[in-house]
C-alpha positions as CSV (number, residue, x, y, z in Angstrom):
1,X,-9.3,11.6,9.8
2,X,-5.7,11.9,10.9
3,X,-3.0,14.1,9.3
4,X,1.2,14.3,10.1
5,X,3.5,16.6,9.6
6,X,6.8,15.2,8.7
7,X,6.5,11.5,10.2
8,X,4.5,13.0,13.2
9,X,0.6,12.9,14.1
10,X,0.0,16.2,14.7
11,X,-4.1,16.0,14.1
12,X,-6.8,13.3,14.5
13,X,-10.5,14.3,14.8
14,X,-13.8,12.1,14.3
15,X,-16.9,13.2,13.5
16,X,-21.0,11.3,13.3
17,X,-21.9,8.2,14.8
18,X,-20.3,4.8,15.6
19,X,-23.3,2.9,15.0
20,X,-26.0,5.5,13.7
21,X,-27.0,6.0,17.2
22,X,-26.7,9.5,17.9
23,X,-25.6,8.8,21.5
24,X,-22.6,6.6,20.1
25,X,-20.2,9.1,18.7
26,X,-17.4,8.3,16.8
27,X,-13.8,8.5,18.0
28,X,-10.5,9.0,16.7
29,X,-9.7,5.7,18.3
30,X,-12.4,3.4,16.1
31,X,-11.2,1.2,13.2
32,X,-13.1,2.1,10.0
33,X,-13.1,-0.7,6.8
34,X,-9.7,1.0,4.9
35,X,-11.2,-1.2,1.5
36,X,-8.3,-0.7,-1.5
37,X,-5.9,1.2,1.4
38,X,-5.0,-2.3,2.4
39,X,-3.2,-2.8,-0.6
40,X,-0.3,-0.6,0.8
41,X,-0.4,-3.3,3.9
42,X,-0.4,-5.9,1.5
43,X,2.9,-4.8,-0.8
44,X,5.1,-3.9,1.9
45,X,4.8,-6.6,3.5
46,X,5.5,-8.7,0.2
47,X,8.4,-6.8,-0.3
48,X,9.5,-6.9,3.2
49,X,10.0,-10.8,2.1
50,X,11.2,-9.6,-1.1
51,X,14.2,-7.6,1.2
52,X,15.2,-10.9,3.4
53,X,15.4,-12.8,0.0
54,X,12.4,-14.8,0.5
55,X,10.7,-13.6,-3.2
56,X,12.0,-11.9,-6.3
57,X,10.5,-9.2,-7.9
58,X,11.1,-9.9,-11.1
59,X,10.6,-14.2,-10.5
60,X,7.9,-15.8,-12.3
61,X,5.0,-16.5,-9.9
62,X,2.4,-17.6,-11.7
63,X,2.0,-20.8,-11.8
64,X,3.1,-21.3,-8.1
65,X,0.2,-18.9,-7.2
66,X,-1.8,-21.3,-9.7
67,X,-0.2,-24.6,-7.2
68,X,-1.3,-22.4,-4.1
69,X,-4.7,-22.4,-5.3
70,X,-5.0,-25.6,-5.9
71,X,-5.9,-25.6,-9.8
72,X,-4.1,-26.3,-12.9
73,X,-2.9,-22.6,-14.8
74,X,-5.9,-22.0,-16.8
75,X,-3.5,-20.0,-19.2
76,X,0.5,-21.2,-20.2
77,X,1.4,-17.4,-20.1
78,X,0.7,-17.5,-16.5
79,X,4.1,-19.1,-16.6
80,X,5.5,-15.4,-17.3
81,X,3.0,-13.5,-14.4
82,X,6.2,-12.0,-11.9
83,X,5.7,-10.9,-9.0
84,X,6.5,-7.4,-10.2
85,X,3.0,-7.6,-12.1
86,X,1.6,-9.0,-9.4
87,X,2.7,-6.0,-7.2
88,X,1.5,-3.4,-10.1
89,X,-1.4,-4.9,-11.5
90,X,0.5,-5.5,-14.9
91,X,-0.2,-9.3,-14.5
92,X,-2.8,-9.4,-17.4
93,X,-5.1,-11.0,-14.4
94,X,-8.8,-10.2,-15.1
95,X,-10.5,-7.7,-12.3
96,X,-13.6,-9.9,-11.9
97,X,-15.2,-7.1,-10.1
98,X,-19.0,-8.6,-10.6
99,X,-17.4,-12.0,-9.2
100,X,-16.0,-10.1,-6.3
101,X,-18.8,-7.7,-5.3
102,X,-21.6,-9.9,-6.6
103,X,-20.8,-12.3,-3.9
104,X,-19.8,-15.4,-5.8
105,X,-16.3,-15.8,-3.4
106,X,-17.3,-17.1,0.0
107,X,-13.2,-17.1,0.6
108,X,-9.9,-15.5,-1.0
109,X,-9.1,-18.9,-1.6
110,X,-12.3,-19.5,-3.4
111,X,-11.3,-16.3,-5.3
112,X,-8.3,-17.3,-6.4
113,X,-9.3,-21.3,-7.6
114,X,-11.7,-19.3,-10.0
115,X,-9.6,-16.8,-11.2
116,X,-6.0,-18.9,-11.8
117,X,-7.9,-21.9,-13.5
118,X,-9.1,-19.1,-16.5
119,X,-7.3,-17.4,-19.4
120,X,-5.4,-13.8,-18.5
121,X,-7.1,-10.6,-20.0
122,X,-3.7,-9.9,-21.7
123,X,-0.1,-10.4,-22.2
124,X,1.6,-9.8,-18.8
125,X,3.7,-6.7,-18.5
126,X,1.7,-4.7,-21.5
127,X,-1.5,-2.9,-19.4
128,X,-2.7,-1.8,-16.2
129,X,-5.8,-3.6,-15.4
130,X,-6.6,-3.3,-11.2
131,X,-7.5,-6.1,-10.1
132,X,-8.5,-7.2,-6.9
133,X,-7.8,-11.0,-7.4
134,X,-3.7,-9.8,-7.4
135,X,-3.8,-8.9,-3.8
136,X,-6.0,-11.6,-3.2
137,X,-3.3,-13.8,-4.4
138,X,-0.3,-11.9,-2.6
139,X,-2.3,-12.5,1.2
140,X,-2.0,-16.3,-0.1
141,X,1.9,-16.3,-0.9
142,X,2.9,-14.6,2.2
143,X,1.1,-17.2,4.1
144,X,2.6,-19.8,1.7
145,X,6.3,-18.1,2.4
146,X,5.8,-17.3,5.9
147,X,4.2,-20.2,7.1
148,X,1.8,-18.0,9.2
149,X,-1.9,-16.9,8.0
150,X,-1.7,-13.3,6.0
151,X,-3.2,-11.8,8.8
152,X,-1.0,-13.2,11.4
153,X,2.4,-12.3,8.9
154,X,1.6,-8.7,8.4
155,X,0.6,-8.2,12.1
156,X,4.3,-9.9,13.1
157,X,6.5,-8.1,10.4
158,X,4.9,-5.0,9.7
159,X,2.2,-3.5,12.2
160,X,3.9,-4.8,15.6
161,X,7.4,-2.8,14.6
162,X,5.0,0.4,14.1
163,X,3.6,-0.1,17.1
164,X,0.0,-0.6,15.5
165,X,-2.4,-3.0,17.7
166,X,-6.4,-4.1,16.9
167,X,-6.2,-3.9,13.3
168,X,-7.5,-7.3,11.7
169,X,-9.2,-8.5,8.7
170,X,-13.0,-8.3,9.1
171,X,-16.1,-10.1,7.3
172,X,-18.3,-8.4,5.8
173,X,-21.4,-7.7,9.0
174,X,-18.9,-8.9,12.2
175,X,-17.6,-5.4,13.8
176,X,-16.2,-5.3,17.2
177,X,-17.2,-2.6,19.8
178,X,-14.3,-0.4,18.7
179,X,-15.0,-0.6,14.9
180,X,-17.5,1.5,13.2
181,X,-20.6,-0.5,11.5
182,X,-20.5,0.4,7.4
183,X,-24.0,-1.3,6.6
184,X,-24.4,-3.6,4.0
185,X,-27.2,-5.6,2.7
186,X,-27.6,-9.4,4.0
187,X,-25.8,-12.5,3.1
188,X,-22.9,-9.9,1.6
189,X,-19.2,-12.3,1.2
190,X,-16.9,-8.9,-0.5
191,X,-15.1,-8.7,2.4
192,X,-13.9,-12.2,2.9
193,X,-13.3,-12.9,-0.9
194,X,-10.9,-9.5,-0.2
195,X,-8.6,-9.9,2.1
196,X,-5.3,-8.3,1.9
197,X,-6.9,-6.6,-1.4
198,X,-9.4,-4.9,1.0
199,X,-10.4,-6.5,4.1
200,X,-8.8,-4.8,7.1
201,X,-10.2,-2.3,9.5
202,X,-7.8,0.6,11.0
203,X,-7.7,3.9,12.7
204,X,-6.9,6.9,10.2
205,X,-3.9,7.7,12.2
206,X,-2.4,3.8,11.7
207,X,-2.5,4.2,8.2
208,X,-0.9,7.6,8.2
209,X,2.0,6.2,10.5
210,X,2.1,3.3,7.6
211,X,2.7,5.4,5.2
212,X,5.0,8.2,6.5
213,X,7.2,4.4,7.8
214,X,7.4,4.2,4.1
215,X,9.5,8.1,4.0
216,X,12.8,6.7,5.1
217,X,13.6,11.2,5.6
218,X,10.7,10.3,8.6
219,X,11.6,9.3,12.1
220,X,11.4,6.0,13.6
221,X,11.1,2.9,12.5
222,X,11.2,1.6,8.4
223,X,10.2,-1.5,6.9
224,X,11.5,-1.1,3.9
225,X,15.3,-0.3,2.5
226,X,15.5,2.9,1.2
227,X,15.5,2.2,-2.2
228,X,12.5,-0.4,-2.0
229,X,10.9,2.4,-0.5
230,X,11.5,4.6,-3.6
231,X,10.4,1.8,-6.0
232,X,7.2,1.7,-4.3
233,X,6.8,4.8,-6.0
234,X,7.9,5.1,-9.0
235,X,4.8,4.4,-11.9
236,X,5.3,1.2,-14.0
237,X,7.2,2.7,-17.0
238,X,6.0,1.4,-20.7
239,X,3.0,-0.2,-19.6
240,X,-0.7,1.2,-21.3
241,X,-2.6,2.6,-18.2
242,X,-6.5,3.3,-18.9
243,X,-6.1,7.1,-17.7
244,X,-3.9,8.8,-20.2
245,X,-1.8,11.5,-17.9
246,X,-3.9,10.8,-14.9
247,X,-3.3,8.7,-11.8
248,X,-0.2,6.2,-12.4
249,X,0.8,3.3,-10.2
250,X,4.0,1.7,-8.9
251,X,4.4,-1.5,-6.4
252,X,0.9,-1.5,-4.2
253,X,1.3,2.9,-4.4
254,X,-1.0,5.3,-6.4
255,X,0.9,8.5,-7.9
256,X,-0.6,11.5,-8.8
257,X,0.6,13.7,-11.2
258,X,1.3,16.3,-8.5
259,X,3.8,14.0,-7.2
260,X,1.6,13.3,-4.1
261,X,1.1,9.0,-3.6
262,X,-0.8,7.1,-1.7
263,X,-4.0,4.9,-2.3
264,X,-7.8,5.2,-2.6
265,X,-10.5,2.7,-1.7
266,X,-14.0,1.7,-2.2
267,X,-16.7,-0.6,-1.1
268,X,-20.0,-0.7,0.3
269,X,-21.0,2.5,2.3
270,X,-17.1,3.1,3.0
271,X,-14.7,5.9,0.9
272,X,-11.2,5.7,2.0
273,X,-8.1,7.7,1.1
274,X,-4.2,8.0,1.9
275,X,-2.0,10.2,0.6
276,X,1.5,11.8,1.1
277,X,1.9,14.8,0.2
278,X,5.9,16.1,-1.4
279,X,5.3,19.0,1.4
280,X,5.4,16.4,4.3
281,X,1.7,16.3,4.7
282,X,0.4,12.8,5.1
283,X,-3.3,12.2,5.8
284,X,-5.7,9.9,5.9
285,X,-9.5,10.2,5.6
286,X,-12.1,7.2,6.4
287,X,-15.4,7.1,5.9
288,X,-18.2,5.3,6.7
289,X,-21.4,5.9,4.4
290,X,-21.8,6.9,0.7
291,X,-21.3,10.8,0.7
292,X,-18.6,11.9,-1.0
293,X,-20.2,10.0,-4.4
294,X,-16.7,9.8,-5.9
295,X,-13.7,8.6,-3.1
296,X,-11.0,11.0,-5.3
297,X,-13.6,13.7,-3.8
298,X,-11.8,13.4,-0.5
299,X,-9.3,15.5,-1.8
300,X,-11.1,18.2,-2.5
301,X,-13.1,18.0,0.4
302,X,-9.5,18.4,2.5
303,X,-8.0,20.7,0.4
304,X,-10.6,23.0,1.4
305,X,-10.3,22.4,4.8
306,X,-6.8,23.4,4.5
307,X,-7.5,26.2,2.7
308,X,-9.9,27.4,5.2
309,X,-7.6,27.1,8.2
310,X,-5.5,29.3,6.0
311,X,-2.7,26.8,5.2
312,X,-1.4,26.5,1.9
């Protein structure tokens, strides 16, 4: 875990094993999966290209993301998808979740033939649906736009400026000697299908220091215009969301109803969260290994820890 006050990284501790090996502790300095935490990676990055007038927000990207797959639009009103939706997971794209995690994709671009070359679950614009297959898609148009692979882009624009090396995209069983192993059952593909969606690794205190660059207030270094920044975080408006007053979400950012925002993920044997808190708290817990049952349970589990070091 890794926690900042104000744009600083005041706090990093680790705790268990690297490998299950009791005599290869974890440290503060290993890259953990981030799963759904990637998205944040993924967004800024897209509008980073969205800033130097690369992309629109508000362009129709459909039935190029269709072209990039290399299928025919399996719906006309993929002619409408923008990029906005896209961002916000308001595109009306399925969330093929059994496809994903069931280990049909071998490749995000295997992902993404299968997904554009089928109907939309909706009209765009009218419902949050999360879907995986939209970040999946947005890794493919920055490399489209950029010219470079996803990985290489977001490493050049985004985490070199922060000054944030070693993080990568990872297959499902490949981890490095500095990355923690999250075990998962043989033949497994979620990872590679993923990509951008969910695919990196990362310290806890590299996503912190994303985040807090996303606090234009914070020190140092910002990817993003103020006001890009602020749209980030600001909750779709008139769009139905499947948790009446609960969680809300704006351009690749979960908002709480406390006003905290950040993101949450999930995958095999890994619980991830990030959030920023309005009291200029930022932290980040990762974890490798089923226990907290429910990821939103990380908050409670910090909370307390707070609490307990008698800080409000």
């Amino acid at each position: 875990m890794a926690l900042s006050l104000d744009g600083q990284v005041v706090h990093a501790a680790a705790f268990g094993t690297r490998t299950g090996d009791a005599a290869d502790p974890a440290s503060v300095l290993d890259r953990f999966r981030i799963a759904s935490i990637s998205k944040v990676i993924t967004a800024t990055v897209v509008l980073q290209l969205v800033e130097r007038g690369d992309l629109a927000l508000d362009e129709p990207v459909g039935f190029r993301l269709a072209a990039i797959a290399g299928v025919e639009p399996g719906d006309p009103s993929m002619a409408a998808v923008t990029l906005r939706q896209v961002l916000s997971h308001t595109s009306g794209i399925p969330k093929y979740r059994e496809e994903f995690f069931g280990d049909r994709f071998h490749s995000c671009e295997e992902a993404a033939a299968f997904g554009m070359a089928r109907s939309l679950d909706g009209t765009p614009g009218a419902a949050h649906v999360y879907s995986n297959l939209n970040y999946c898609l947005l890794s493919l148009l920055i490399a489209d736009v950029t010219g470079l692979s996803y990985e290489a882009a977001a490493t050049e624009i985004l985490l070199t400026p922060l000054g944030i090396i070693g993080m990568r995209l990872v297959r499902t069983i490949d981890p490095n000697a500095d990355e923690v192993v999250h075990e998962s059952g043989a033949d497994r593909t979620y990872m590679e299908s993923l990509a951008g969606a969910g695919a990196w690794v990362a310290t806890a205190s590299d996503m912190v220091r994303i985040l807090d660059s996303l606090d234009p207030m914070n020190p140092g270094w910002h990817p993003l215009s103020s006001a890009m920044a602020t749209a980030m975080r600001q909750p779709i408006p008139d769009v139905r969301f499947p948790e009446p007053n609960e969680r809300r979400y704006g351009l690749g950012i979960v908002v709480w109803p406390d006003g905290s925002a950040g993101h949450t993920g999930t995958v095999e044997n890994t619980h991830t969260m990030l959030v920023q808190r309005s009291d200029g708290i930022t932290w980040c817990i990762l974890v490798s290994g089923e226990h907290p049952e429910s990821t939103e349970s990380l908050r409670e589990i910090f909370d307390r820890a707070l609490s307990g070091a008698g800080i409000g």
